[in-house]
C-alpha positions as CSV (number, residue, x, y, z in Angstrom):
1,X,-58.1,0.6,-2.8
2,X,-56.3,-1.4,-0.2
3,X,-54.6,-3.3,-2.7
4,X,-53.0,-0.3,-3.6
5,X,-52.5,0.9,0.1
6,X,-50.7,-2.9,0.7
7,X,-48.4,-2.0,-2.8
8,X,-47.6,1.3,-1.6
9,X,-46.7,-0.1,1.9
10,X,-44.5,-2.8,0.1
11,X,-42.6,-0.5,-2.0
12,X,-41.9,1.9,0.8
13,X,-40.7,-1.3,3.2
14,X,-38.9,-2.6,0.4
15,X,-36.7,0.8,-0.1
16,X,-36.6,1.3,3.3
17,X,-35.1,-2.4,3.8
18,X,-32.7,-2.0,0.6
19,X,-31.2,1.6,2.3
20,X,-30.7,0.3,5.5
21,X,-28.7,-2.8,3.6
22,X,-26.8,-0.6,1.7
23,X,-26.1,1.8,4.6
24,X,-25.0,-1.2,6.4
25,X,-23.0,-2.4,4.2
26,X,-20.8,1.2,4.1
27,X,-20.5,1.3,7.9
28,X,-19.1,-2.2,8.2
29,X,-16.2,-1.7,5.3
30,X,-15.8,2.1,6.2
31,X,-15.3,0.4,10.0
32,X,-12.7,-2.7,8.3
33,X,-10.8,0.3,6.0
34,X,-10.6,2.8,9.0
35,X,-9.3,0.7,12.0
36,X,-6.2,0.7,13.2
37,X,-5.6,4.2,12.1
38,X,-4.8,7.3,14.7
39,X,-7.5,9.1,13.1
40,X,-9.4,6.1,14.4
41,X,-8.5,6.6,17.9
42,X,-9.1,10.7,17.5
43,X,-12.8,9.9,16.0
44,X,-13.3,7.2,19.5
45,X,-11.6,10.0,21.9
46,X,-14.6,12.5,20.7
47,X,-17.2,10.4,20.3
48,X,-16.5,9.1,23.7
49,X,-16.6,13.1,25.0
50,X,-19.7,14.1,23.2
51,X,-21.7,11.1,24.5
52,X,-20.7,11.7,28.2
53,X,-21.2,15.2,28.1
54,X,-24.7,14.6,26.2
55,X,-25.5,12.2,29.1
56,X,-24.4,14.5,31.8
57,X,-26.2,17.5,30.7
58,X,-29.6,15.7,30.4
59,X,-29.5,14.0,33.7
60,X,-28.6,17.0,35.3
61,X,-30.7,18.9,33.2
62,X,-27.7,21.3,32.1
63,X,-29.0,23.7,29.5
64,X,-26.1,25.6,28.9
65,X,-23.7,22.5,28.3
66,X,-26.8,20.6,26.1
67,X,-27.2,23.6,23.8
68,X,-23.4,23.6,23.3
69,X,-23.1,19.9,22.5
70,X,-26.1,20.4,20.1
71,X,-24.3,23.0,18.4
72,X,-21.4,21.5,18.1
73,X,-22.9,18.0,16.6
74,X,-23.4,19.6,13.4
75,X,-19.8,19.9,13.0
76,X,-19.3,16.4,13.7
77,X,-19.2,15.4,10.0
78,X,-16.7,18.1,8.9
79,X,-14.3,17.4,12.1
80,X,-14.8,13.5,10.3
81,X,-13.3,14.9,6.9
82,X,-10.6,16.3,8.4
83,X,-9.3,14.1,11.1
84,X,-9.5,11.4,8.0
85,X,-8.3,13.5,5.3
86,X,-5.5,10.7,5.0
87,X,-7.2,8.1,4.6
88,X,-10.1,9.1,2.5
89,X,-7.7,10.3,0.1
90,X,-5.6,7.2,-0.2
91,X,-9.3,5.5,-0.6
92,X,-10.1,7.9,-3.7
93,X,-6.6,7.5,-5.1
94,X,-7.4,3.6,-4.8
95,X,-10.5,3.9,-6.9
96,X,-9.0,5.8,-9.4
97,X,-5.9,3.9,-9.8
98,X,-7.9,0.5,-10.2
99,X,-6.7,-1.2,-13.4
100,X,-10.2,-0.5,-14.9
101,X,-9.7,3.0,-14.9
102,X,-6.1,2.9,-14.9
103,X,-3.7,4.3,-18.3
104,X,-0.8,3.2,-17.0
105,X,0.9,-0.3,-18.2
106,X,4.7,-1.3,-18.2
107,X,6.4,-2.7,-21.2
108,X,6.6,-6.3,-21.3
109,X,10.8,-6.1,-21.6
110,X,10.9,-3.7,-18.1
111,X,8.8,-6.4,-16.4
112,X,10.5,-8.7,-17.8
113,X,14.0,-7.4,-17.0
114,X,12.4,-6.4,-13.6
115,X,11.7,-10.0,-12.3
116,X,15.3,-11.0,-13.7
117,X,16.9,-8.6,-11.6
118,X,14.9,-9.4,-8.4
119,X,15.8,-13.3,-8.8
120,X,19.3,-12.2,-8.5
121,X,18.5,-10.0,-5.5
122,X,17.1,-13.0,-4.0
123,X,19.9,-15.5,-4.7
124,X,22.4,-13.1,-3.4
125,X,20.0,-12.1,-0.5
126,X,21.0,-8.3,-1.3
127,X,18.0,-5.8,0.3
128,X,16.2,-4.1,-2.5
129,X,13.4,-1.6,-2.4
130,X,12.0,-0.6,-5.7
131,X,8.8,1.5,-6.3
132,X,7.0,1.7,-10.0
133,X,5.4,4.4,-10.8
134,X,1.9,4.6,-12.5
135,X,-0.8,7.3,-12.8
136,X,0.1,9.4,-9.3
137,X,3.4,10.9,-9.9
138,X,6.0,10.1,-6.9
139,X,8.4,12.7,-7.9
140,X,8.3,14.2,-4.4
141,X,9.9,11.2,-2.7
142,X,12.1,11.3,-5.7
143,X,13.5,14.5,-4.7
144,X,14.7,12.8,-1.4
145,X,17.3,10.8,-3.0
146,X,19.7,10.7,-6.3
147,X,18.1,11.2,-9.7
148,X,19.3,9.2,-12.0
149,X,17.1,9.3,-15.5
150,X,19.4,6.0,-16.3
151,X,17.9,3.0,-18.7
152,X,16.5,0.3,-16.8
153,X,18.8,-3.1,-16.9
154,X,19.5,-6.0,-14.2
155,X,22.8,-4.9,-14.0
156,X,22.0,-1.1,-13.1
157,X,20.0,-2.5,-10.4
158,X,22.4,-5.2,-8.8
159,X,24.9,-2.8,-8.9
160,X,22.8,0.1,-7.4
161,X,21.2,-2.3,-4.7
162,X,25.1,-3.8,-4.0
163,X,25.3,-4.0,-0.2
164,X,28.6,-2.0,-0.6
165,X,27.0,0.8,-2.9
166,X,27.2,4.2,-1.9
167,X,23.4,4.1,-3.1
168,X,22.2,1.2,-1.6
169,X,20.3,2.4,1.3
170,X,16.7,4.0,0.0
171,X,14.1,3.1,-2.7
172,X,15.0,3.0,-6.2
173,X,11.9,4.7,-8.6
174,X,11.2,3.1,-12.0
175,X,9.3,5.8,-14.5
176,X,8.4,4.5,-17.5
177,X,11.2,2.0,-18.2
178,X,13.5,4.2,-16.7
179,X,15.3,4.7,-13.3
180,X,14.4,7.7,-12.3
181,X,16.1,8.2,-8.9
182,X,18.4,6.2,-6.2
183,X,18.4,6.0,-2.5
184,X,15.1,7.7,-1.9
185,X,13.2,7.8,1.4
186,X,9.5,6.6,1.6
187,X,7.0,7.2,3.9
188,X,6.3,4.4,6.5
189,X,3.2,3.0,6.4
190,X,1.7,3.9,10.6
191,X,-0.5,0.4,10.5
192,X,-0.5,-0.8,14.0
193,X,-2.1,-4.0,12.4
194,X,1.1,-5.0,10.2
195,X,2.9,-8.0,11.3
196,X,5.8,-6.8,13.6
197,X,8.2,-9.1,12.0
198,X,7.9,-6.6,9.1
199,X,11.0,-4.3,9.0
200,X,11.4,-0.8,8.3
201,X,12.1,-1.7,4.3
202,X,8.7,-3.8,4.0
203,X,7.0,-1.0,5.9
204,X,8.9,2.1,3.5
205,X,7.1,-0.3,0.4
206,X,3.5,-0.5,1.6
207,X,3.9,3.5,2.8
208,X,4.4,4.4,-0.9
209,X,1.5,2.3,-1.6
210,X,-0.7,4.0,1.0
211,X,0.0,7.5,-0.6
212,X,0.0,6.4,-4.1
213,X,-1.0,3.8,-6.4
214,X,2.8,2.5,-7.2
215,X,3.5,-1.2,-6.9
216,X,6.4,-1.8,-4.8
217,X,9.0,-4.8,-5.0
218,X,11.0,-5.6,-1.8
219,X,13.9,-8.1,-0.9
220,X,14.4,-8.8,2.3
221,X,18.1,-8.2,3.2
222,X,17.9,-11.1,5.9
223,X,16.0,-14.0,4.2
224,X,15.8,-13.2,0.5
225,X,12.1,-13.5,0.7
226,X,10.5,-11.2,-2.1
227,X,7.5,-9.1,-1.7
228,X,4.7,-7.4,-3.6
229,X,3.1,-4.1,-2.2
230,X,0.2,-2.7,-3.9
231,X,-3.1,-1.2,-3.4
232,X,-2.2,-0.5,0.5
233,X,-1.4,-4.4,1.0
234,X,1.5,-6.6,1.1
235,X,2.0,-9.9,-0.5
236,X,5.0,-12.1,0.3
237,X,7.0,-14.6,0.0
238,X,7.2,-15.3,-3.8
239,X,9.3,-17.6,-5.1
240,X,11.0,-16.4,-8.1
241,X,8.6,-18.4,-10.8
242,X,5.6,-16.5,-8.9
243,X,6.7,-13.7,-8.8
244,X,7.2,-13.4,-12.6
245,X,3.7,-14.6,-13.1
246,X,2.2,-11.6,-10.1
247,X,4.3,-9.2,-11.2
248,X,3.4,-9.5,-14.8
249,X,-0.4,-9.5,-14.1
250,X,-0.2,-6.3,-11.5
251,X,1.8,-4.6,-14.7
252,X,0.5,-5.2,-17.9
253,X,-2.9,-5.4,-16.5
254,X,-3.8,-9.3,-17.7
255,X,-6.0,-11.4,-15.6
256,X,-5.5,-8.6,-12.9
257,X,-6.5,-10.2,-9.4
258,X,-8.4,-13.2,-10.9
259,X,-5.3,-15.3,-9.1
260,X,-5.0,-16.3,-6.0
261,X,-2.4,-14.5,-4.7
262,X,-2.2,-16.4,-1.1
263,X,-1.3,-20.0,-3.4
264,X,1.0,-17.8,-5.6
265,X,2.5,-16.1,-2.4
266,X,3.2,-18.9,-0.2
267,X,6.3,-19.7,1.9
268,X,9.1,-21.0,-0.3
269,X,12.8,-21.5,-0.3
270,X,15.1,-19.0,-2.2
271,X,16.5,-20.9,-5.1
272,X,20.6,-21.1,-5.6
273,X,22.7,-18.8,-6.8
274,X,23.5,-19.0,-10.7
275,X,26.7,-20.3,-12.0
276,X,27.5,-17.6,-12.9
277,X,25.8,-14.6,-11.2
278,X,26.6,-11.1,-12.1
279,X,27.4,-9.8,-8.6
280,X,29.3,-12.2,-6.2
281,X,28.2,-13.7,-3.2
282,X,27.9,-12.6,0.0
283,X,30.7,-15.0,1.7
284,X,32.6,-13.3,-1.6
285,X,32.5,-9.4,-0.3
286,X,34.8,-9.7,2.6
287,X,37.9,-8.7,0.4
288,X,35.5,-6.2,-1.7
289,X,37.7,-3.0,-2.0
290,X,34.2,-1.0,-2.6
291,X,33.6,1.2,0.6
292,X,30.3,3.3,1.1
C-alpha cells in the first residue's frame, strides 16, 4: 500500500515537473518572439496598472476598486489576443509556411535566372528589392505598384531595377516564374531591435516577410551587399557564389536550413563587373538620355 502511495506520488511529481518545463519553456520563447514589439509595450503599460491598482486597493482595503480589478482580470487574456493580433498571426502564418508543410517550390531555371540577375545587381551596385511569392498570396501589395504579368529574365530585371527607370523605386513580385508587378510598396517591418544601419529598402524586405511567408532578395544601392529575408529574419552579406547556394536551398526546398547560414552569409567583397555586362556602369550613366 505505500508502495503504491510513493508511485502515485511519483507520477503526480513527475507530470507536475514535466508541465511546469513545458510551461516554461512557452513563456521564455513567447517572451524572445514578443519583445521589442509595441504590443509589447501596451501588454507592460497594463500589467503595470492592474498590479498598482491591485496593490492600492488591498492596502487600503478599497472594495469597490478590488472588485473592479477582479472583474476586469478575466479579460486579461482576450485584451492579450487582441493587442497581439499581429504578431500571433505572423507566428501561425510561420508555422504553416514551414517547408514541411509548405506546396510551394520554384523552378530550378527562375532560381537559377534569379541569382544571375542579382550578381549583376551587385556588380553594378544597382538597388533591387524583390519579393517571391509562396503559399500567402501578396497580391495586395501588388496592387500598390505596376502589374506586369511579364516572363521572368535577367534582363527584365536589370532593366526594371535601372537606377534611371521610371520603375525603379518599389519592390518587384515574382509569382510563379513570372513578374507579377513593378514598383510596389511593402510594409516596413516596426522592429526596434533591427540594426539601424538597415535602410528603409532592407527594412520594406523583412516587412513582407513579417506579414507573409515570401522570401525577399535585396541589393543594397550603396554597397552592393545582397540580402536574404525570410521567415521574419534577415540574412546578409552574400557573396554571389553563396547566395546561389541559399537561395537555391530556401526555394526548391533541399537541405532547407541544415547550412549555416552565418559561414554562408559572411562579410565579403562584391566581385567585378563582367566584361561585358548587360547594363553599363555606374561611372557610364552620366550621359544616359533615360530620365525618370
Amino acid at each position: 500500500m505505500i508502495l503504491h502511495d510513493i508511485g502515485q506520488l511519483l507520477l503526480r511529481g513527475w507530470r507536475s515537473a514535466f508541465e511546469i518545463l513545458l510551461l516554461s519553456v512557452v513563456i521564455y520563447y513567447g517572451y524572445l518572439y514578443f519583445r521589442g514589439t509595441r504590443g509589447a509595450k501596451v501588454l507592460t503599460g497594463l500589467a503595470i496598472i492592474f498590479l498598482t491598482l491591485t496593490l492600492i486597493s488591498t492596502l487600503l482595503n478599497l472594495v469597490v476598486i478590488g472588485w473592479i480589478v477582479r472583474s476586469l482580470s478575466a479579460f486579461l487574456a482576450l485584451a492579450s489576443v487582441v493587442i497581439f493580433q499581429p504578431e500571433l498571426r505572423r507566428a501561425l502564418a510561420e508555422v504553416g509556411g514551414h517547408p514541411i508543410f509548405s506546396l510551394t517550390s520554384e523552378k530550378r531555371e527562375t532560381v537559377h535566372d534569379i541569382a544571375e540577375a542579382i550578381t549583376q545587381l551587385a556588380n553594378k551596385q544597382f538597388g533591387a528589392l524583390i519579393a517571391v511569392e509562396r503559399d500567402t498570396s501578396i497580391r495586395v501589395y501588388e496592387e500598390t505598384g505596376v502589374a506586369m504579368d511579364a516572363e521572368f529574365s535577367v534582363e527584365l530585371l536589370l532593366t526594371l531595377f535601372h537606377p534611371k527607370a521610371a520603375l525603379h523605386d518599389g519592390g518587384v513580385i515574382v509569382r510563379n516564374g513570372r513578374v507579377a508587378a513593378a514598383a510596389c510598396i511593402f510594409p516596413v517591418s516596426q522592429r526596434e531591435t533591427l540594426d539601424r544601419s538597415l535602410g528603409l529598402r532592407h527594412r520594406a524586405g523583412l516587412g513582407i516577410t513579417e506579414e507573409s511567408d515570401a522570401v525577399a532578395i535585396v541589393v543594397s544601392e550603396e554597397t552592393g551587399a545582397i540580402s536574404i529575408c525570410h521567415r521574419r529574419r534577415i540574412e546578409r552579406n552574400f557573396t554571389p557564389e553563396t547566395f546561389r547556394q541559399r537561395i537555391a536551398e530556401i526555394l526548391l526546398h533541399s537541405n532547407y536550413e541544415e547550412t549555416d547560414s552565418e559561414k554562408l552569409a559572411g562579410e565579403a567583397d562584391i566581385p567585378a563587373p563582367r566584361d561585358h555586362p548587360l547594363v553599363p556602369h555606374q561611372e557610364e550613366r552620366r550621359d544616359d538620355a533615360l530620365t525618370v
